[in-house]
TORSE-817601 format. One record per residue: residue number from 1; y negated, x, z of N, C-alpha, C in turn; residue in one letter. Coordinates in Angstrom, 3 decimals. Layout:
N
<r seq="NUM" n_yy="Y" n_xx="X" n_zz="Z" ca_yy="Y" ca_xx="X" ca_zz="Z" c_yy="Y" c_xx="X" c_zz="Z" type="A"/>
...
***
This chain:
125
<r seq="1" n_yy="1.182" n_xx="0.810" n_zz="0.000" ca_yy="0.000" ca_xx="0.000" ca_zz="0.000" c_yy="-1.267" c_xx="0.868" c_zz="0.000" type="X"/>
<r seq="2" n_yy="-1.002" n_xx="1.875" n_zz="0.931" ca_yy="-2.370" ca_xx="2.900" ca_zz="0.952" c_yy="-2.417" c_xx="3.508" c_zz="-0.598" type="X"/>
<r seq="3" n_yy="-1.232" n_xx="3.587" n_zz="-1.532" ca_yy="-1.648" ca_xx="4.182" ca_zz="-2.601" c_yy="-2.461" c_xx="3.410" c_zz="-3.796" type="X"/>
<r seq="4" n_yy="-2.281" n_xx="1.998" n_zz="-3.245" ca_yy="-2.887" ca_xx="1.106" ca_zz="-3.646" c_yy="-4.267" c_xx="1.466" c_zz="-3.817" type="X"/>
<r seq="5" n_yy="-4.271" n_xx="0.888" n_zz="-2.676" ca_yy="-5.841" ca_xx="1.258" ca_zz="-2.248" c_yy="-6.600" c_xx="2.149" c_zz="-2.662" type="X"/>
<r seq="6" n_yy="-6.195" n_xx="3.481" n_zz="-2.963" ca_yy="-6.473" ca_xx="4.377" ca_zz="-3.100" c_yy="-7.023" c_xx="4.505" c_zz="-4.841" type="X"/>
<r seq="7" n_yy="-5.887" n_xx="4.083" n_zz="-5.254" ca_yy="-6.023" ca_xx="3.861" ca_zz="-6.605" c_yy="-6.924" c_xx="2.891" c_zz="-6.745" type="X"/>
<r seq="8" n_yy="-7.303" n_xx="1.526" n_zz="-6.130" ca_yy="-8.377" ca_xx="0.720" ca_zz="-6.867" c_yy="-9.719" c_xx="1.516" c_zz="-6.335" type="X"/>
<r seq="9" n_yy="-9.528" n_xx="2.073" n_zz="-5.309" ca_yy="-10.928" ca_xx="3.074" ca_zz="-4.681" c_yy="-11.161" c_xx="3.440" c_zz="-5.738" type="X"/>
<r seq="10" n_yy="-10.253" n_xx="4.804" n_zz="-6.650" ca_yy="-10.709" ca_xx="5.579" ca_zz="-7.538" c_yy="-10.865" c_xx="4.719" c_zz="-8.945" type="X"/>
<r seq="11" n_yy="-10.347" n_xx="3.397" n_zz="-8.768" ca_yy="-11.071" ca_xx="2.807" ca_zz="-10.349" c_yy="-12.493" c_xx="2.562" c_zz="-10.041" type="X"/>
<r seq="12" n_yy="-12.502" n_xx="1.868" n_zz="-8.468" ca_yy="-14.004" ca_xx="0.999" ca_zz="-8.621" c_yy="-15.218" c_xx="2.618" c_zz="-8.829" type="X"/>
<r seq="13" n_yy="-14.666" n_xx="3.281" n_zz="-8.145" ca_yy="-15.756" ca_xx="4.313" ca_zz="-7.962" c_yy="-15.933" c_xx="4.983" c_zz="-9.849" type="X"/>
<r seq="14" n_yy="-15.139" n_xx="5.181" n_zz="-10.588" ca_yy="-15.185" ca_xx="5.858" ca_zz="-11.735" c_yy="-15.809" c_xx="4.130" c_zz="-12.531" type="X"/>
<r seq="15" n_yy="-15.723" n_xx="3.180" n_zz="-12.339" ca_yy="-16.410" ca_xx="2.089" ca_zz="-12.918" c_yy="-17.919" c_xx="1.918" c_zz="-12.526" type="X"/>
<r seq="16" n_yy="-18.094" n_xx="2.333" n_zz="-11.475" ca_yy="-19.068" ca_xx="2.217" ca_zz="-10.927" c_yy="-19.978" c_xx="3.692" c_zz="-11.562" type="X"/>
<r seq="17" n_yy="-19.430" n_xx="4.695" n_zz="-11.360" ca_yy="-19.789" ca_xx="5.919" ca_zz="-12.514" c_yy="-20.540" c_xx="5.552" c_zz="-13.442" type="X"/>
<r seq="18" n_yy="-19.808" n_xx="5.235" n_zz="-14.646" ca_yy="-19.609" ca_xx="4.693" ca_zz="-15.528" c_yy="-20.459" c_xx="3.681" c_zz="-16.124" type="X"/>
<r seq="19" n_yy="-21.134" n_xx="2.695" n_zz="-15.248" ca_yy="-22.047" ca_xx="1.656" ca_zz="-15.207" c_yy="-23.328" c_xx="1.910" c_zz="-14.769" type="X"/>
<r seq="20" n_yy="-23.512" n_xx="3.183" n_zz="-13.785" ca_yy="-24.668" ca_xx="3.570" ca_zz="-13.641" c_yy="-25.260" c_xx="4.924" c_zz="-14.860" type="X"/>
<r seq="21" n_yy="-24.009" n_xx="5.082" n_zz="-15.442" ca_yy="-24.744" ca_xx="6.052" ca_zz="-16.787" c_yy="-24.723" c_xx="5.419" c_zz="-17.705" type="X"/>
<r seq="22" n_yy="-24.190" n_xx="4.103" n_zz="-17.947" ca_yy="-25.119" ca_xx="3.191" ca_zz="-18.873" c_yy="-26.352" c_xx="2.555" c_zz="-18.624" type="X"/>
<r seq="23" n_yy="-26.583" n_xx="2.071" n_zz="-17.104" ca_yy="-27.997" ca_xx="2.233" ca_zz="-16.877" c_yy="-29.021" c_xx="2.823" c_zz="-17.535" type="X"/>
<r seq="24" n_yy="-28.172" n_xx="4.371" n_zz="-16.976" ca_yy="-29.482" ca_xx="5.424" ca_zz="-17.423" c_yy="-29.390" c_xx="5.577" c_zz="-18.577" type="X"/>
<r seq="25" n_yy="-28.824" n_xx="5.519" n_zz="-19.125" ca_yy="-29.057" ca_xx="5.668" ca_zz="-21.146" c_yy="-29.681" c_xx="4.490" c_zz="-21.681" type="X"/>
<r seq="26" n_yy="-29.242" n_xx="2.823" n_zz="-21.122" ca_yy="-30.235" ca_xx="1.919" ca_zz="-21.696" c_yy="-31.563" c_xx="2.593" c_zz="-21.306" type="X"/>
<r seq="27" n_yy="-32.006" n_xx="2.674" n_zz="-19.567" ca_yy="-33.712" ca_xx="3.152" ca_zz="-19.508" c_yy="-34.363" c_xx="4.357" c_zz="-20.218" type="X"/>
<r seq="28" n_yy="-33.089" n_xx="4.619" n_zz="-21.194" ca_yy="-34.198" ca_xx="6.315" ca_zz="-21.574" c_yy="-33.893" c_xx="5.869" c_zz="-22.928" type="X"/>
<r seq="29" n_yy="-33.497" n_xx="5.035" n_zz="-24.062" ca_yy="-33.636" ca_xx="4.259" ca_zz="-24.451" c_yy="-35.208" c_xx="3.259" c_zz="-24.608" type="X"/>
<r seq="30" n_yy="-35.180" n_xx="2.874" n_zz="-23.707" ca_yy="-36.147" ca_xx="1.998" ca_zz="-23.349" c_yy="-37.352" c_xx="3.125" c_zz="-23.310" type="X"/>
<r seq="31" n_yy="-37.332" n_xx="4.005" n_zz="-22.796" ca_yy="-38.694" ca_xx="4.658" ca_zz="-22.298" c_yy="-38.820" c_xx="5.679" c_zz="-23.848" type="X"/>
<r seq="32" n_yy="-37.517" n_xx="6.125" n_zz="-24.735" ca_yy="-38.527" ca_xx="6.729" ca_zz="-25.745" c_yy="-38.148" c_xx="5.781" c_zz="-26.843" type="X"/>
<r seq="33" n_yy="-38.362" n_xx="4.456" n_zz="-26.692" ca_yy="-38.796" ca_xx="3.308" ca_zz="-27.540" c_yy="-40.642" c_xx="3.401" c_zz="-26.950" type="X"/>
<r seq="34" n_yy="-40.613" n_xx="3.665" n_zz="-25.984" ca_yy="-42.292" ca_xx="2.884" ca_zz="-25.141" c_yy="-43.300" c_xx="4.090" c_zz="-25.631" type="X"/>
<r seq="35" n_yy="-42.362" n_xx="5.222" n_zz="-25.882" ca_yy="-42.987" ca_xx="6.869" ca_zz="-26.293" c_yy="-43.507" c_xx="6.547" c_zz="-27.339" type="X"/>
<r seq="36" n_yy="-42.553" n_xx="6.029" n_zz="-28.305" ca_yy="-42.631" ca_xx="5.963" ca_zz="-29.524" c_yy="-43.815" c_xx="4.894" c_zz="-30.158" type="X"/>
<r seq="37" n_yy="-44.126" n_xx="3.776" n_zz="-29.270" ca_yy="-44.850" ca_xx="2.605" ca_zz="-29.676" c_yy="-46.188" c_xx="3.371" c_zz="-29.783" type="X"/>
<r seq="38" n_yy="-46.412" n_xx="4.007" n_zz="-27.873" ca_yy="-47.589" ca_xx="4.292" ca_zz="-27.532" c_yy="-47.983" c_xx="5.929" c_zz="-28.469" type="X"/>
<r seq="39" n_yy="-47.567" n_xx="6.757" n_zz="-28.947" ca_yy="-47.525" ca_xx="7.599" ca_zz="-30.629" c_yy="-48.301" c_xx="6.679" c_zz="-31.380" type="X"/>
<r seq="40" n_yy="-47.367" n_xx="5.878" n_zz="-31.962" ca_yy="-48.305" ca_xx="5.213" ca_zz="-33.241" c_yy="-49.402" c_xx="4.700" c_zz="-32.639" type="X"/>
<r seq="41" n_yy="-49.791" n_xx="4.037" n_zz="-31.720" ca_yy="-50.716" ca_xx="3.568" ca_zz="-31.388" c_yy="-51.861" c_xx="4.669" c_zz="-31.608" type="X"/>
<r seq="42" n_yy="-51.484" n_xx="5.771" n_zz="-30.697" ca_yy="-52.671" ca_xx="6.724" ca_zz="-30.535" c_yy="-52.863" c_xx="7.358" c_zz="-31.804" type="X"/>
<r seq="43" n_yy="-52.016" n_xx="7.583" n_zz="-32.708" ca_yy="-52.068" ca_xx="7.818" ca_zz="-34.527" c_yy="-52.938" c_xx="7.105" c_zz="-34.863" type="X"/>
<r seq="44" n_yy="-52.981" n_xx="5.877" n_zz="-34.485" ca_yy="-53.333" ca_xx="4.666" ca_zz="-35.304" c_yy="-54.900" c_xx="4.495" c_zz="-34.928" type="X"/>
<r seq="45" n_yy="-55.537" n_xx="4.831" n_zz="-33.409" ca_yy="-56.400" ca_xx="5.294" ca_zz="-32.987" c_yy="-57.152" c_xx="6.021" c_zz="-33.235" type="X"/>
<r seq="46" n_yy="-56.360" n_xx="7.216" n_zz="-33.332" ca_yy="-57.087" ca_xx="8.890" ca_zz="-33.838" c_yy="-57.783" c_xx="8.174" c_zz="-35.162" type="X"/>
<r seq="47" n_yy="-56.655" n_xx="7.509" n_zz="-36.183" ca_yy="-56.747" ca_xx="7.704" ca_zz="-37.737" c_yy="-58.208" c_xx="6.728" c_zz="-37.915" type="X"/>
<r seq="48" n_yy="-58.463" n_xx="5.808" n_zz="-36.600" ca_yy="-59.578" ca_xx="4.669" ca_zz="-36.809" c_yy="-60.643" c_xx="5.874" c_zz="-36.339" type="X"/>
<r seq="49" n_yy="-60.504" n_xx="6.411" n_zz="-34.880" ca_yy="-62.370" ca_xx="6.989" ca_zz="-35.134" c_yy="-62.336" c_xx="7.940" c_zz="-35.859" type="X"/>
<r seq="50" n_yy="-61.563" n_xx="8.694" n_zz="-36.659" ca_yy="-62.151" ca_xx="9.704" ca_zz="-37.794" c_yy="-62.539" c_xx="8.251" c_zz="-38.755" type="X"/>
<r seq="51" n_yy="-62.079" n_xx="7.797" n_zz="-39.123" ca_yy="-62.929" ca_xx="6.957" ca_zz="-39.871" c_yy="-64.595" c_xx="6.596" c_zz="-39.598" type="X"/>
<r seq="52" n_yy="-64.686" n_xx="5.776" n_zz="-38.207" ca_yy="-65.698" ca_xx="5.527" ca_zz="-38.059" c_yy="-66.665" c_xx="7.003" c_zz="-37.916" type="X"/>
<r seq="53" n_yy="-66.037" n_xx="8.336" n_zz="-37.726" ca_yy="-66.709" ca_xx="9.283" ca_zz="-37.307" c_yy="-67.202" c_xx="9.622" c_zz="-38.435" type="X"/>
<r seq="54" n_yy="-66.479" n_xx="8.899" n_zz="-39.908" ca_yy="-67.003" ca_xx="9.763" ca_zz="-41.238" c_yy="-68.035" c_xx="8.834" c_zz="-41.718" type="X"/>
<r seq="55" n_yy="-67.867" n_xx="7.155" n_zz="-41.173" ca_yy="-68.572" ca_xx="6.585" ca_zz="-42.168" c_yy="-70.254" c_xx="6.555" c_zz="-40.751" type="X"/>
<r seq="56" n_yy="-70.009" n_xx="7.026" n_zz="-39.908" ca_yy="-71.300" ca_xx="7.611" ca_zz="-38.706" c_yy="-72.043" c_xx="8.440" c_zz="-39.475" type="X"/>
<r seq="57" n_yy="-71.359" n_xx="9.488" n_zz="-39.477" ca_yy="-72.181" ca_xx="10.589" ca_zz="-40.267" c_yy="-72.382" c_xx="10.517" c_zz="-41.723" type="X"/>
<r seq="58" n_yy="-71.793" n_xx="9.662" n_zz="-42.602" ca_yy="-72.453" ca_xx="9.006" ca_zz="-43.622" c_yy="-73.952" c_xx="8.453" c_zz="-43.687" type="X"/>
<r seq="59" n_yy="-74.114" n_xx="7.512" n_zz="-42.776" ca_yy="-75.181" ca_xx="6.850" ca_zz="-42.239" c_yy="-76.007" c_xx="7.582" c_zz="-41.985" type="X"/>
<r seq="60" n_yy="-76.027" n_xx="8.739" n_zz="-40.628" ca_yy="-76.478" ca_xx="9.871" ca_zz="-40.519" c_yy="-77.228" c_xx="10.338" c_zz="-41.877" type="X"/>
<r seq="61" n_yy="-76.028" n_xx="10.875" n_zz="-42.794" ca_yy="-76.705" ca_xx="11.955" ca_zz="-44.062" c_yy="-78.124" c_xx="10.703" c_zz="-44.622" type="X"/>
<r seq="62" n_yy="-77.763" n_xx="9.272" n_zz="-44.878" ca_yy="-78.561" ca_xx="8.763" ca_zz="-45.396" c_yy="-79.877" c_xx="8.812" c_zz="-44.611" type="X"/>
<r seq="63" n_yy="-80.187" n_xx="8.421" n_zz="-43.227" ca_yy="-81.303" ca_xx="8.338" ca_zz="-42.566" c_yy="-82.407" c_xx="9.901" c_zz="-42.601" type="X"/>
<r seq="64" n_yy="-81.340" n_xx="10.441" n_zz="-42.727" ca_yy="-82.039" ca_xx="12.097" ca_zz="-42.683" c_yy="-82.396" c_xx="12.087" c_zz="-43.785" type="X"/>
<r seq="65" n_yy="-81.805" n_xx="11.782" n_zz="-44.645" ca_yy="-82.316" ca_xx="11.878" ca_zz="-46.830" c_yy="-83.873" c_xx="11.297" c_zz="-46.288" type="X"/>
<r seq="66" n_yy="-83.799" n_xx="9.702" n_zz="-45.855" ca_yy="-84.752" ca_xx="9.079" ca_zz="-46.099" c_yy="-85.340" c_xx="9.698" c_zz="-45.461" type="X"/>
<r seq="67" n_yy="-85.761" n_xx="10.128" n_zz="-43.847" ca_yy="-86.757" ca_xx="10.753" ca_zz="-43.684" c_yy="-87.488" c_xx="12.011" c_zz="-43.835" type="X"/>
<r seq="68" n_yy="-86.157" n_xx="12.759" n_zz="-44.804" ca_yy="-87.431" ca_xx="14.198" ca_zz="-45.644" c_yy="-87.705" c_xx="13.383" c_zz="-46.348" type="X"/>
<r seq="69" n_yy="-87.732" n_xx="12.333" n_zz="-47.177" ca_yy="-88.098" ca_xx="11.711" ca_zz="-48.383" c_yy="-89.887" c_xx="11.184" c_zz="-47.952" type="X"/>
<r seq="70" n_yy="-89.241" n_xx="10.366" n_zz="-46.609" ca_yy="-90.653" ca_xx="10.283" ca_zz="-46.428" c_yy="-91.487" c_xx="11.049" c_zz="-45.753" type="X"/>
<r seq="71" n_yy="-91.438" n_xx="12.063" n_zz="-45.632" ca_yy="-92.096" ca_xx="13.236" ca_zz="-44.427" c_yy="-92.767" c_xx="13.975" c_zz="-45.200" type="X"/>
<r seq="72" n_yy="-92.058" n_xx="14.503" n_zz="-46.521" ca_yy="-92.923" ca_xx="15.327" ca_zz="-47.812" c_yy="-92.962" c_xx="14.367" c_zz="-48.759" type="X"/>
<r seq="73" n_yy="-93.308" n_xx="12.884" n_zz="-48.850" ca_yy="-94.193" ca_xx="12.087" ca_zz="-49.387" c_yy="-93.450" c_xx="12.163" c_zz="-51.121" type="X"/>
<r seq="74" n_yy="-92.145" n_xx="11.908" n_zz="-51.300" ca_yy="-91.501" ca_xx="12.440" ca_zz="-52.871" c_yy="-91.228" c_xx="11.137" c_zz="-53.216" type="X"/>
<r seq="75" n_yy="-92.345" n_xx="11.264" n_zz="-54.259" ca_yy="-92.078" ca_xx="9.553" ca_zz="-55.332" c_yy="-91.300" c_xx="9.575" c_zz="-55.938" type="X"/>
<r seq="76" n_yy="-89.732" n_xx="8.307" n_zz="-55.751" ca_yy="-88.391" ca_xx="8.385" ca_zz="-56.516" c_yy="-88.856" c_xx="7.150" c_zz="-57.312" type="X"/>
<r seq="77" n_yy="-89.136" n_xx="7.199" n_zz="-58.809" ca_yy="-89.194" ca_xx="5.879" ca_zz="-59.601" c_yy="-87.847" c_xx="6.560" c_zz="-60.474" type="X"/>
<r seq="78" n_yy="-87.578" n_xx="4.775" n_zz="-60.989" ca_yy="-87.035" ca_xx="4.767" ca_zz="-61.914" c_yy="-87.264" c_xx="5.322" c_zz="-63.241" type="X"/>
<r seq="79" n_yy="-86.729" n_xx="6.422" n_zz="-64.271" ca_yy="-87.264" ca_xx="6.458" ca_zz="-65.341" c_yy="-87.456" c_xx="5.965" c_zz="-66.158" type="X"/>
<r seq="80" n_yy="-88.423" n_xx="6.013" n_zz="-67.105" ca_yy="-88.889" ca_xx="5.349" ca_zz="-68.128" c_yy="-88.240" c_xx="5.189" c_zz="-69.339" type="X"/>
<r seq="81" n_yy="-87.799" n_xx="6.908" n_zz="-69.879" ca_yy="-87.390" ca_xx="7.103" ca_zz="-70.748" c_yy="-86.365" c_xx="8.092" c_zz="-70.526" type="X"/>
<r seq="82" n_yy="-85.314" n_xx="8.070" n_zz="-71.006" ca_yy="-83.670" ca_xx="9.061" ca_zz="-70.828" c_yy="-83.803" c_xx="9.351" c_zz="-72.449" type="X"/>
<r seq="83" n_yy="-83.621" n_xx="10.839" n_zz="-71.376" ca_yy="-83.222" ca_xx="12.071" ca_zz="-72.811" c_yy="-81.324" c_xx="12.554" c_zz="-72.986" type="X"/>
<r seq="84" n_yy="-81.415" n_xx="12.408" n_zz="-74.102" ca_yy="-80.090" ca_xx="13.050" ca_zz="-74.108" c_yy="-79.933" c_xx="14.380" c_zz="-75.101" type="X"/>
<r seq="85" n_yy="-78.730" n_xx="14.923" n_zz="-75.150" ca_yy="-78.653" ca_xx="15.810" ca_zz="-76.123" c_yy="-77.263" c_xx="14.857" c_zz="-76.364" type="X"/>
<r seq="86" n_yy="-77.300" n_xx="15.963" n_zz="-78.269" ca_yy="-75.803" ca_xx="15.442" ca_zz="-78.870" c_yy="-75.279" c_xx="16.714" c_zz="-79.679" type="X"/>
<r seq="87" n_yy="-74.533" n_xx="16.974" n_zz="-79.291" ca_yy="-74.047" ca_xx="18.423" ca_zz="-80.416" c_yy="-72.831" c_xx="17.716" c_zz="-81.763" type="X"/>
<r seq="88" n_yy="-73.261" n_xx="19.158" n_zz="-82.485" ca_yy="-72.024" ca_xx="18.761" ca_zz="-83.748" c_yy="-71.157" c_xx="18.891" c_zz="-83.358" type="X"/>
<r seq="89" n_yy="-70.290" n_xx="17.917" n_zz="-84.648" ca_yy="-68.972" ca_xx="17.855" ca_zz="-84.350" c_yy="-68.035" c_xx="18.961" c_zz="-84.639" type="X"/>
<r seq="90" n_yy="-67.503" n_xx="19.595" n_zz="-84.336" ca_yy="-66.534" ca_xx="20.890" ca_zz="-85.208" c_yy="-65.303" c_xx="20.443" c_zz="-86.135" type="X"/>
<r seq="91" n_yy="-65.513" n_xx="20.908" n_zz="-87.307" ca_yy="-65.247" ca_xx="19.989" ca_zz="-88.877" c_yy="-63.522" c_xx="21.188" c_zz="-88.307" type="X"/>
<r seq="92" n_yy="-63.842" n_xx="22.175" n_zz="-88.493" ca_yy="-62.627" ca_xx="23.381" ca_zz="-88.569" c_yy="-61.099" c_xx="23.231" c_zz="-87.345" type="X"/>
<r seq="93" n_yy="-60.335" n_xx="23.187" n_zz="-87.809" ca_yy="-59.151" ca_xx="22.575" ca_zz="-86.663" c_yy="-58.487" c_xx="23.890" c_zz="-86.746" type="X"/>
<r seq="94" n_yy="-58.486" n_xx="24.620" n_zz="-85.235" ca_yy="-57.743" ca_xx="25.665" ca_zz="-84.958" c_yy="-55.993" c_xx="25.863" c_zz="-85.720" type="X"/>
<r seq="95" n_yy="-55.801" n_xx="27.207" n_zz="-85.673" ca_yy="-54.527" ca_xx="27.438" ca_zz="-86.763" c_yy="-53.694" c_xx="27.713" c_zz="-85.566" type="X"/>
<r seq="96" n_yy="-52.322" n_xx="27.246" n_zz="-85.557" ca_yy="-51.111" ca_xx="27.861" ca_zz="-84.635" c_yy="-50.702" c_xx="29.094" c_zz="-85.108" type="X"/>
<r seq="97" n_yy="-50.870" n_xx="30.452" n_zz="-83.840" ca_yy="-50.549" ca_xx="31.488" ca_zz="-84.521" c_yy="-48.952" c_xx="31.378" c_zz="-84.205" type="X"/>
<r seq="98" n_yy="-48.184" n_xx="32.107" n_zz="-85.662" ca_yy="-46.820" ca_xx="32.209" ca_zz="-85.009" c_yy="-46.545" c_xx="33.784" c_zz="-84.755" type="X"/>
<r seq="99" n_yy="-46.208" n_xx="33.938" n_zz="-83.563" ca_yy="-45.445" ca_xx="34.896" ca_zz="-82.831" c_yy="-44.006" c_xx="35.196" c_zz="-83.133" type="X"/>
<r seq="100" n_yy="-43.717" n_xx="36.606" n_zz="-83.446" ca_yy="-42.353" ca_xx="37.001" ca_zz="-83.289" c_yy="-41.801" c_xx="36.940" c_zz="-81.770" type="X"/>
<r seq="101" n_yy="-40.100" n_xx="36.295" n_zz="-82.116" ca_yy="-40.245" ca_xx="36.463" ca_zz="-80.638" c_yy="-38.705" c_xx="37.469" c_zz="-80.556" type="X"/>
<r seq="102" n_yy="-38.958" n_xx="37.741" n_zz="-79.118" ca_yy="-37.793" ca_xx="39.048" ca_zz="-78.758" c_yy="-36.155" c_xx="38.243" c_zz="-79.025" type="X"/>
<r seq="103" n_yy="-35.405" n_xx="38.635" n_zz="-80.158" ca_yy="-34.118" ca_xx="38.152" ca_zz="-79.561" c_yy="-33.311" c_xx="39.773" c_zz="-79.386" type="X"/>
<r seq="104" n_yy="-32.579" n_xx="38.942" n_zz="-78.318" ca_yy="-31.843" ca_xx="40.221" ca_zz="-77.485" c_yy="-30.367" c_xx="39.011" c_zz="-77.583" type="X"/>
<r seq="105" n_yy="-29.313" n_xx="39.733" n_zz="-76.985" ca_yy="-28.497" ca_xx="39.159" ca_zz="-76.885" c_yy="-28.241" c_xx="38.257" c_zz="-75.602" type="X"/>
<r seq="106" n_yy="-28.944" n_xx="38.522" n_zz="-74.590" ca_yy="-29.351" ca_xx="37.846" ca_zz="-73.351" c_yy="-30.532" c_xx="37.197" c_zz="-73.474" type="X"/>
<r seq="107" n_yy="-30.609" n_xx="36.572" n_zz="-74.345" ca_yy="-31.623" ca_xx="35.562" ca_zz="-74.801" c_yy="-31.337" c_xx="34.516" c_zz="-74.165" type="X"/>
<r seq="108" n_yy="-30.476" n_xx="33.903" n_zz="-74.181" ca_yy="-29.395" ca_xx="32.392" ca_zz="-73.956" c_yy="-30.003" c_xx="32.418" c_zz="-72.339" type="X"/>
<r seq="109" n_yy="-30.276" n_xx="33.759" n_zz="-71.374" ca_yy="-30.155" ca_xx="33.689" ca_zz="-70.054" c_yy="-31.516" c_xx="33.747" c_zz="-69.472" type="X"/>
<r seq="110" n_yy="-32.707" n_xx="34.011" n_zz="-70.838" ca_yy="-34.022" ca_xx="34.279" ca_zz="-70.595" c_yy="-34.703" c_xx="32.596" c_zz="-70.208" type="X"/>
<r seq="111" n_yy="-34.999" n_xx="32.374" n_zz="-69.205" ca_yy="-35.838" ca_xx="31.296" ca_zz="-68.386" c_yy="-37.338" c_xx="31.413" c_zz="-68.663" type="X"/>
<r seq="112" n_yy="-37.874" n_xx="32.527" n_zz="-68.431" ca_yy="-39.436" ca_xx="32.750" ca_zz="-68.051" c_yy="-39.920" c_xx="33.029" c_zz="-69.910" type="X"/>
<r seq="113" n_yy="-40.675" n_xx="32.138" n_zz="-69.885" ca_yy="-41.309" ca_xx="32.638" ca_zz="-71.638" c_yy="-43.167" c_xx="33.172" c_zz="-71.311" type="X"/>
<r seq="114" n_yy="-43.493" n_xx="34.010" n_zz="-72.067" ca_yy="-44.646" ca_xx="34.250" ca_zz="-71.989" c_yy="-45.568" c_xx="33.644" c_zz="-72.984" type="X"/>
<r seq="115" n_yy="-46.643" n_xx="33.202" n_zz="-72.057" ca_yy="-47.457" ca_xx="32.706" ca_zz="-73.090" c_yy="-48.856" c_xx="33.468" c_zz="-73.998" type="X"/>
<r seq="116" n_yy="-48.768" n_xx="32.949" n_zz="-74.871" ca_yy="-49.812" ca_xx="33.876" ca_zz="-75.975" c_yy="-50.810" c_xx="33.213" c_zz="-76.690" type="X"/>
<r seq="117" n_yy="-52.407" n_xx="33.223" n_zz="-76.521" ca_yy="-52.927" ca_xx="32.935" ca_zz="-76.940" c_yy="-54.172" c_xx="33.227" c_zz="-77.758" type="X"/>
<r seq="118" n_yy="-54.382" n_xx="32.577" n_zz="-79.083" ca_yy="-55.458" ca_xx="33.263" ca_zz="-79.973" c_yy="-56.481" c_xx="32.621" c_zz="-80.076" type="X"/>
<r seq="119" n_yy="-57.790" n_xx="33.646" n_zz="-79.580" ca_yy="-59.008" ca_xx="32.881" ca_zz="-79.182" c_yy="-59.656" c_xx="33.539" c_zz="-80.974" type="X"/>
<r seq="120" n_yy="-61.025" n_xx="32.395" n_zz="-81.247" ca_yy="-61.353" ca_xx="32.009" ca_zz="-82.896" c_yy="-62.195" c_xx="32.691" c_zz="-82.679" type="X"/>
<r seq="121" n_yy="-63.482" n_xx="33.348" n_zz="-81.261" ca_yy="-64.276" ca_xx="34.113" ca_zz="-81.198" c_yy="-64.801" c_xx="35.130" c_zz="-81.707" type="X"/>
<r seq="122" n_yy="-64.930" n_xx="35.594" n_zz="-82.325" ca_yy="-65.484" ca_xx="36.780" ca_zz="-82.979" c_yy="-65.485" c_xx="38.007" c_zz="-81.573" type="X"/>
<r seq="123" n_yy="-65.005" n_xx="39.241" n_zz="-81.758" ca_yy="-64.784" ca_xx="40.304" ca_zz="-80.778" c_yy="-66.304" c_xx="41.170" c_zz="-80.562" type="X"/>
<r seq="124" n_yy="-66.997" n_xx="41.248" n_zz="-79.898" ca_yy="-68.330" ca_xx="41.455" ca_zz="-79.502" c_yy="-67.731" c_xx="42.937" c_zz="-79.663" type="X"/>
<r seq="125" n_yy="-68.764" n_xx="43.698" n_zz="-80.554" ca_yy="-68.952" ca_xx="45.196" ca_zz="-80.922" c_yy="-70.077" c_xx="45.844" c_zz="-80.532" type="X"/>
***
C-alpha cells in the first residue's frame, strides 16, 4: 500500500511539474506577444513624429523664406514674358562601330565582356 502511495506521490508531484512549466511558457508567451505589440507601437510612434518633425521644419523653411523676403524688401511678380531657347535637331545618326572580338578556346567560359565605346568628337590637338 505504501508503494502505492508512493507512486501516486511521484505522479501528482511530476504532474504538478509539468503544469507549472506550462504555466510558465503560456506567460512568456503572453509577455513577448505584449513585447511585440508595444515595438510596433513605438515604430509606429517614432515613424509619426519624424513625420511631423519634417513637415515642422518644412513650415519652418517657409516662414524664414518669407521673412528674408520681407526684411530685404524683394519684389516676386509674376512674369510677363518667358524666354526660351530651342536648339537644332541633329539630322546625322551615330554609326555602330564593329569590334574584333578575342576568340580563345575558353571563350564558352568568358562571363565578363568589356565594353567599348566610340565618341564622334573630334580629338582636340
Amino acid at each position: 500500500m505504501s508503494r502505492a502511495f508512493r507512486s501516486l506521490g511521484i505522479v501528482a508531484v511530476a504532474t504538478a511539474c509539468c503544469l507549472l512549466y506550462t504555466a510558465l511558457q503560456i506567460e512568456l508567451f503572453r509577455v513577448s506577444y505584449s513585447i511585440q505589440e508595444k515595438r510596433e507601437t513605438l515604430v509606429h510612434s517614432q515613424d509619426l513624429v519624424e513625420k511631423m518633425s519634417t513637415r515642422v521644419l518644412r513650415l519652418k523653411a517657409f516662414d524664414s523664406l518669407e521673412q528674408k523676403i520681407q526684411t530685404h524688401n524683394i519684389p516676386l511678380t509674376i512674369p510677363l514674358e518667358v524666354k526660351s531657347f530651342e536648339s537644332q535637331r541633329i539630322a546625322q545618326t551615330c554609326e555602330k562601330a564593329s569590334l574584333a572580338s578575342k576568340i580563345s578556346p575558353f571563350s564558352f567560359f568568358e562571363f565578363v565582356r568589356n565594353a567599348h565605346a566610340k565618341t564622334d568628337s573630334p580629338k582636340s590637338e
